[in-house]
Backbone of each chain as ProteinMPNN parsed JSONL, in Angstrom:
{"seq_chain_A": "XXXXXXXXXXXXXXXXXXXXXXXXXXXXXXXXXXXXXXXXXXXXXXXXXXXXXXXXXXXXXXXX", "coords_chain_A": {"N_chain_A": [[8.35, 59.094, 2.172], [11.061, 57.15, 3.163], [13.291, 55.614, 2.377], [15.804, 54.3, 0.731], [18.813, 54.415, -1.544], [20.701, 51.65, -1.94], [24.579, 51.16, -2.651], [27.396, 49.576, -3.603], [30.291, 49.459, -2.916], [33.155, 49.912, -5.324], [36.45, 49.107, -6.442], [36.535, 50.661, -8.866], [34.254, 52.857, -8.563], [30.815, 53.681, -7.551], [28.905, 51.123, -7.31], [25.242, 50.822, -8.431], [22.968, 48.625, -6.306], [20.421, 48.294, -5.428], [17.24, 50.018, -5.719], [15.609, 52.251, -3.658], [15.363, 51.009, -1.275], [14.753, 49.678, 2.274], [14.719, 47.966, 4.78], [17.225, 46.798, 5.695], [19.655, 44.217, 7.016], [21.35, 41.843, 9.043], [22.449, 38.877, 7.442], [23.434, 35.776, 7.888], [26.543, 35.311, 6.576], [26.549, 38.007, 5.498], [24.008, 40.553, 4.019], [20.693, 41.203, 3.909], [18.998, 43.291, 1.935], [15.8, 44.637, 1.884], [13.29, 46.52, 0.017], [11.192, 49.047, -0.799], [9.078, 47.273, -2.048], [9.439, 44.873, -1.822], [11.206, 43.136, -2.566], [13.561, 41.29, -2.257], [17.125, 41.326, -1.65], [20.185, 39.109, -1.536], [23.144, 39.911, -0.172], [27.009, 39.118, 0.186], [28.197, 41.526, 2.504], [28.975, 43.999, 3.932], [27.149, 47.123, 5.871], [29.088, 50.336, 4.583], [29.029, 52.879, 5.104], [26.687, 55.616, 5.674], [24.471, 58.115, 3.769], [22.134, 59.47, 4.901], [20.114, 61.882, 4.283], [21.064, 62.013, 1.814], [19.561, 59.88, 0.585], [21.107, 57.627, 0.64], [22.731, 54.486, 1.024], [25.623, 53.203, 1.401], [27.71, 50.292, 0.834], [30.167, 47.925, 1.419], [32.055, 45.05, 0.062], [32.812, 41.555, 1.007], [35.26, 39.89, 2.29], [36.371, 36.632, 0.678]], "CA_chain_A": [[9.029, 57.819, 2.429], [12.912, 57.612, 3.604], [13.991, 54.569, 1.782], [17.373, 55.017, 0.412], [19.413, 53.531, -2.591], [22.24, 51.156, -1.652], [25.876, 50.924, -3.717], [28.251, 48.662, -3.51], [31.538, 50.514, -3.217], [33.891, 48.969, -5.915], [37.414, 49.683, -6.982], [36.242, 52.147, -9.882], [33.804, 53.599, -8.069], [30.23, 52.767, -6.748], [27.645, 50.546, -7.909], [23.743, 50.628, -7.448], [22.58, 47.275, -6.67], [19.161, 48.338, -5.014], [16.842, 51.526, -5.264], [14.326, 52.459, -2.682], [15.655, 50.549, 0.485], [13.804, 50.196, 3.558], [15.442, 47.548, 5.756], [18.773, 46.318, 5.598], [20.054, 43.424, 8.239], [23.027, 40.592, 8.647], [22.265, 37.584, 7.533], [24.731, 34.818, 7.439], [27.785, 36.2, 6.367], [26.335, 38.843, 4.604], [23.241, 41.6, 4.384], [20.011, 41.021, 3.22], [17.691, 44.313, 1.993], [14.395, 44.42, 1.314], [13.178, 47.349, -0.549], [9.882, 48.986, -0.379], [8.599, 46.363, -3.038], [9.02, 43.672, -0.975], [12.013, 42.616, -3.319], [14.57, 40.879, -1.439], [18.454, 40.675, -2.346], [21.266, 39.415, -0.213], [24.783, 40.493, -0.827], [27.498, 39.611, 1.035], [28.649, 42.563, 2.068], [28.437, 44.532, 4.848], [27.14, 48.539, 5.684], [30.446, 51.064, 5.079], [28.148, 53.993, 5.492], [25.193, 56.003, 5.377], [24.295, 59.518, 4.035], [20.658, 59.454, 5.017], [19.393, 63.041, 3.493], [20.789, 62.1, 0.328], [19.045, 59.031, 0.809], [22.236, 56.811, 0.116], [23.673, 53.507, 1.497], [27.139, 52.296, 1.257], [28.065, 48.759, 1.789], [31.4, 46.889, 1.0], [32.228, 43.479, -0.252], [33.436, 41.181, 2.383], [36.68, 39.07, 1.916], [35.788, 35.74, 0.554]], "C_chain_A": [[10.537, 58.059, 2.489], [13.632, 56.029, 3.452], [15.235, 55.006, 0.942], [17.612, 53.865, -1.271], [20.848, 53.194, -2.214], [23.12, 50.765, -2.999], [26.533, 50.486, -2.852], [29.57, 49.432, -3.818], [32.603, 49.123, -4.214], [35.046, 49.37, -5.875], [37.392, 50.734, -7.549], [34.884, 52.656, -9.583], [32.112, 53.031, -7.178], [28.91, 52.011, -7.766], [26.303, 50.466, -7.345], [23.083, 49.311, -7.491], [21.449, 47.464, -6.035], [18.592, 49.643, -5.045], [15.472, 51.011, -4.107], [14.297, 51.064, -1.392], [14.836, 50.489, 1.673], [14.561, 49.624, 4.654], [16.523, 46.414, 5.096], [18.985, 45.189, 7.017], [20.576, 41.816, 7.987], [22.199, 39.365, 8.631], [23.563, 36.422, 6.948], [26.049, 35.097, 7.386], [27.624, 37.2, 5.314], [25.419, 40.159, 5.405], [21.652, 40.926, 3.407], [19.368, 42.487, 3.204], [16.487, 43.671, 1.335], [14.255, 46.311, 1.244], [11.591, 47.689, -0.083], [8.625, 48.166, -0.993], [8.275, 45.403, -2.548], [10.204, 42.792, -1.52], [13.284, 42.593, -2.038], [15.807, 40.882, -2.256], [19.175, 39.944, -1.188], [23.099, 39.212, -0.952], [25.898, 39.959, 0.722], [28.64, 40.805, 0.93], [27.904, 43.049, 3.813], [28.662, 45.94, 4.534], [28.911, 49.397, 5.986], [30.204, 52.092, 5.701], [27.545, 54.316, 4.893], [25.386, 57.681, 5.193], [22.733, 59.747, 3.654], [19.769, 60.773, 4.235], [19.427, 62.997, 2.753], [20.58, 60.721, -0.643], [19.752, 57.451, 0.517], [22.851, 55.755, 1.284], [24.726, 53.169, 0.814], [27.597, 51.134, 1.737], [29.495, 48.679, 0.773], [31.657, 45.867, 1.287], [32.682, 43.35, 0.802], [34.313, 40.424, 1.705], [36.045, 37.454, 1.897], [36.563, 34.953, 1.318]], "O_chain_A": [[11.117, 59.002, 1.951], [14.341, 55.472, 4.29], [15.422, 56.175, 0.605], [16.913, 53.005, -1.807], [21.829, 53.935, -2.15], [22.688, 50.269, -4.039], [26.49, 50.737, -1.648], [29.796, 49.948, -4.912], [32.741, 47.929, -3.945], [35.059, 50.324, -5.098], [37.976, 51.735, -7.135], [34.278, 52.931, -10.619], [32.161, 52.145, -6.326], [28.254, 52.467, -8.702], [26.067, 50.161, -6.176], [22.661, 48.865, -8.559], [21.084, 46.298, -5.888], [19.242, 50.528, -4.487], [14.791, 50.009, -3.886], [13.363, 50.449, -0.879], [14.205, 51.509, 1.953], [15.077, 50.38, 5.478], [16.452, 45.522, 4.251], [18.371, 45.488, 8.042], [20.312, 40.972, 7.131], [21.468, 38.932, 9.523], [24.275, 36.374, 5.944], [26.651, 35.071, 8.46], [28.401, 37.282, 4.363], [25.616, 40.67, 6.508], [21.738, 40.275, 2.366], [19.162, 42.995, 4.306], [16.276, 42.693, 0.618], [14.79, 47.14, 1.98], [10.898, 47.001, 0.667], [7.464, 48.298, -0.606], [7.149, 44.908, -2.621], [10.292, 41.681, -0.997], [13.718, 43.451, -1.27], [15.737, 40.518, -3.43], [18.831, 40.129, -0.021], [23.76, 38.621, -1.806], [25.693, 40.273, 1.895], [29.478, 41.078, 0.071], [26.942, 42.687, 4.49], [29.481, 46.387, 3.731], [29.666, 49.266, 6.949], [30.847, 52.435, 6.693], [27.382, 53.896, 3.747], [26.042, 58.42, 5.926], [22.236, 60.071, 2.575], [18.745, 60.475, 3.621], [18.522, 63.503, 2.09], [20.983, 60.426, -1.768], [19.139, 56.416, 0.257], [23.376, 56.186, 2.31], [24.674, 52.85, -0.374], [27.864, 50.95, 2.925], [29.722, 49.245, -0.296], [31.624, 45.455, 2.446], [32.999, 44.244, 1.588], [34.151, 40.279, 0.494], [35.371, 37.03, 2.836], [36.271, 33.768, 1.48]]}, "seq_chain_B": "XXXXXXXXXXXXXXXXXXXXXXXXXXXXXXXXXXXXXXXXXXXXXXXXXXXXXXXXXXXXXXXX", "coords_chain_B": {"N_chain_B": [[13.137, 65.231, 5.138], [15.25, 63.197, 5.331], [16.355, 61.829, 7.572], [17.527, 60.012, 9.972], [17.066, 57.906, 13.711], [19.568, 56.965, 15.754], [20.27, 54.029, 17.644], [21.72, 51.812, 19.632], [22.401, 48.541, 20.173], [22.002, 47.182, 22.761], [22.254, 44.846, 25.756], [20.278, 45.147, 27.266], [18.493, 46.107, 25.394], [17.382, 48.755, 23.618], [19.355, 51.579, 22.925], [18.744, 54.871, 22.862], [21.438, 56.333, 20.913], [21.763, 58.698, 19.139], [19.817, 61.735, 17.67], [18.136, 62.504, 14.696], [20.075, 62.019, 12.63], [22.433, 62.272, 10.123], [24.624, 61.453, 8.398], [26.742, 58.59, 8.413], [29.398, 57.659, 9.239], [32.72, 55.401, 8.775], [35.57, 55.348, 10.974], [38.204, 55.527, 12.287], [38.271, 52.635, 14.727], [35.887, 52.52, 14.712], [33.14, 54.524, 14.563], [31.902, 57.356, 13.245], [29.238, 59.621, 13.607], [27.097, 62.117, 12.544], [24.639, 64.377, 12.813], [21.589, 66.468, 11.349], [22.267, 68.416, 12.616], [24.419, 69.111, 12.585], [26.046, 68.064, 14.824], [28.308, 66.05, 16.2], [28.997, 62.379, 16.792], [31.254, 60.296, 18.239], [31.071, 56.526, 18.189], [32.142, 53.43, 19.309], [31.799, 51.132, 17.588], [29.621, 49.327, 14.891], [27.634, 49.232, 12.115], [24.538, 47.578, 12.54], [22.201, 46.804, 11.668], [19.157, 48.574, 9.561], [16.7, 50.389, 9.161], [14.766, 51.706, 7.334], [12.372, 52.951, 6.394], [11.197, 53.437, 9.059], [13.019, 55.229, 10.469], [14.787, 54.319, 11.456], [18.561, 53.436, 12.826], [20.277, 50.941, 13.761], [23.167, 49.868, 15.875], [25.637, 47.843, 16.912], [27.814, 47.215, 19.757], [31.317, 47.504, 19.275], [33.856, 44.598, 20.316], [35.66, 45.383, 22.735]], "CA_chain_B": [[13.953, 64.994, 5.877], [14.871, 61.595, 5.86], [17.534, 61.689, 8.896], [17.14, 58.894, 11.689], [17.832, 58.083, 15.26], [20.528, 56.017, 15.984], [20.045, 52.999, 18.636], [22.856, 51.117, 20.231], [22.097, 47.324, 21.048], [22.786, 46.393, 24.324], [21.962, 43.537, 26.336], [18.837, 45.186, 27.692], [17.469, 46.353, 24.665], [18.235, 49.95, 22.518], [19.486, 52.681, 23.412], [18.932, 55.695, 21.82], [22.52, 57.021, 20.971], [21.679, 60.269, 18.106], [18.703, 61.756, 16.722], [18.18, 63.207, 13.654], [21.422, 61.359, 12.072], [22.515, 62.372, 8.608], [25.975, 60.423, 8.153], [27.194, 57.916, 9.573], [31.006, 56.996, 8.154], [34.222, 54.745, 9.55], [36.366, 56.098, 11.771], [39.402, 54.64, 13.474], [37.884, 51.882, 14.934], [34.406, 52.926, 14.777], [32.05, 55.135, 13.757], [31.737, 58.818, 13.399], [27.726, 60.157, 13.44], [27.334, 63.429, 12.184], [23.474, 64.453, 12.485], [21.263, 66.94, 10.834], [22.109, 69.827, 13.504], [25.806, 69.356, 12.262], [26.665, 67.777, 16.064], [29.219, 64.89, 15.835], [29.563, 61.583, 17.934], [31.774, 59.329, 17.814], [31.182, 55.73, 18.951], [32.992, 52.309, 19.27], [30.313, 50.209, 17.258], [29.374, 48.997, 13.894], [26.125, 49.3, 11.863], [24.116, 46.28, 12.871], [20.564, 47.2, 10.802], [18.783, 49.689, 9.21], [14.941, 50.048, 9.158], [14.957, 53.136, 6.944], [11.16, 53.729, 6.667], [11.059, 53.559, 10.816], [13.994, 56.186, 10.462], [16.011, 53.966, 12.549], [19.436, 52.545, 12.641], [20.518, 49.982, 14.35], [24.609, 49.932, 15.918], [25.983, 47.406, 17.563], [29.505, 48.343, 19.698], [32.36, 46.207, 18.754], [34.562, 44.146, 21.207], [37.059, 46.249, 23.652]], "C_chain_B": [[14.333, 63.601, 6.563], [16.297, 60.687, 6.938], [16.673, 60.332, 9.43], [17.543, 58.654, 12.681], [18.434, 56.711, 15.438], [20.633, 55.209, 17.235], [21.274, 52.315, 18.902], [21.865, 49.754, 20.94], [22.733, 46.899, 22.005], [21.79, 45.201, 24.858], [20.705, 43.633, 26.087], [17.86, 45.762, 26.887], [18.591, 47.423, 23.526], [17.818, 50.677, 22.965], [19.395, 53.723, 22.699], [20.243, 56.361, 22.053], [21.902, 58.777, 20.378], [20.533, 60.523, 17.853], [19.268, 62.28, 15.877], [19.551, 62.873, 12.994], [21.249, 60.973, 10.764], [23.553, 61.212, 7.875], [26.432, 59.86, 9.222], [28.532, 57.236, 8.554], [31.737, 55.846, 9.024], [34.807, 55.607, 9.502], [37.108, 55.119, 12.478], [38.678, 53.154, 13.664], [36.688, 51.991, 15.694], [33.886, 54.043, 13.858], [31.643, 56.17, 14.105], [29.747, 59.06, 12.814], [27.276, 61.701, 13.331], [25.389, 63.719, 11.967], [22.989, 66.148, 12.018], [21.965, 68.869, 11.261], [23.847, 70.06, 13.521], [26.925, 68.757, 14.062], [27.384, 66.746, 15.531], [29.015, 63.794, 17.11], [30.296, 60.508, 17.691], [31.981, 58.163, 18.88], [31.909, 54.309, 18.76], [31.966, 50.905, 18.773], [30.56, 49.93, 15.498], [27.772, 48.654, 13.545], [25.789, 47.817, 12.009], [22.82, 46.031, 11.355], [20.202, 48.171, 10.532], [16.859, 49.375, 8.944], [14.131, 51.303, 8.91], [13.821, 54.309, 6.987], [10.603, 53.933, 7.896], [11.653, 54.551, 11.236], [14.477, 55.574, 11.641], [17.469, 53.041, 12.33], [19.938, 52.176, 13.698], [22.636, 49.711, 14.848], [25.025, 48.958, 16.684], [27.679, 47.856, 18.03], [30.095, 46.679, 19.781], [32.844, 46.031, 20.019], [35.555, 45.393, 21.714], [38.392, 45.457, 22.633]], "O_chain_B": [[14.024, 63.069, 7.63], [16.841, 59.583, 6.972], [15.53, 59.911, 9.252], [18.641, 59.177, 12.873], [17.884, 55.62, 15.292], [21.227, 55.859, 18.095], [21.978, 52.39, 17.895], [20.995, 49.818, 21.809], [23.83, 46.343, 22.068], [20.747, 44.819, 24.327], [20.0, 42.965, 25.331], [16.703, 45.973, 27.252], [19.677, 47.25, 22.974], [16.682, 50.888, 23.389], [20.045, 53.629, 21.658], [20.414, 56.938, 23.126], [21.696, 59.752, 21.1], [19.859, 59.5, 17.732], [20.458, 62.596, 15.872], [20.195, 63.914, 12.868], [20.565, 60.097, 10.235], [23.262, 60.361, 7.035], [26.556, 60.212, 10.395], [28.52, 56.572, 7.518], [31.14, 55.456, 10.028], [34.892, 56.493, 8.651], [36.708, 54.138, 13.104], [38.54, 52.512, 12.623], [36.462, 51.696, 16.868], [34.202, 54.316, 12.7], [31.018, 56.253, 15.162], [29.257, 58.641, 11.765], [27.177, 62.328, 14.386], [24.874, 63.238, 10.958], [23.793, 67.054, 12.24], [22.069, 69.919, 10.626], [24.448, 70.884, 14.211], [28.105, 69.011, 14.304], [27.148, 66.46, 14.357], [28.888, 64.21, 18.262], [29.891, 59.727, 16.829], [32.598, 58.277, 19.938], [32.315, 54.247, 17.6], [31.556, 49.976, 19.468], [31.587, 50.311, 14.937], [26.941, 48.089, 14.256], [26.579, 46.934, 11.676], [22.79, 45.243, 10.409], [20.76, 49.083, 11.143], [16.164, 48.403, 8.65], [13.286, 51.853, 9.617], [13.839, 55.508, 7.263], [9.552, 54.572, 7.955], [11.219, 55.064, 12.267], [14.583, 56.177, 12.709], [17.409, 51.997, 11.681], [20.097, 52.965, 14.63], [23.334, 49.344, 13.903], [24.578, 49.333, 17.768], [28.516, 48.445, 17.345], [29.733, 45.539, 20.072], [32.576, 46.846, 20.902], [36.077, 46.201, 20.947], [39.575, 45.716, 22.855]]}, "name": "protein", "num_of_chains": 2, "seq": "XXXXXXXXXXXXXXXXXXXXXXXXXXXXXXXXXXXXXXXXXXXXXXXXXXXXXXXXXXXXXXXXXXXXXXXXXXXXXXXXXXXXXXXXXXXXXXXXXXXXXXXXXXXXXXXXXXXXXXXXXXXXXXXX"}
């Protein structure tokens, strides 16, 4: 399986606000994932980047 | 190997831009793609979606 774990890039460094990722996509003014659980979040926040082999998403806050 | 191939939304559908795509960062005003085979591309877009267990991501290209 090639589900990832997304962080939330902060100031002091990054935070994990989801493991095991599957699909990611914009909703509203944001992102919603869904995991392989079926567990939904939505953040806003959009993707900063991806380092897929070491199965890692990066998103950052959006400006309120 | 949990790389994926990188799609570009256009009008008429998706395009495949990359395969096998490890990182994907910001760059200037876009987005540098760096895949497994160490090739680089760099395109004028922003991540749209991700659909991790499909191993696909999703780019839309930003305004001129």
């Amino acid at each position: 399986m090639c589900e990832a774990n997304a962080y939330l890039i902060t100031d002091g460094g990054e935070t994990l606000v989801m493991e095991a990722v599957d699909e990611v996509s914009p909703e509203k003014d944001g992102l919603k994932l869904v995991n392989i659980f079926g567990e939904q979040k939505f953040l806003r926040a959009a993707v900063h980047s991806l380092s897929l082999v070491d199965h890692k998403v990066f998103l950052r806050e959006l400006a309120p």
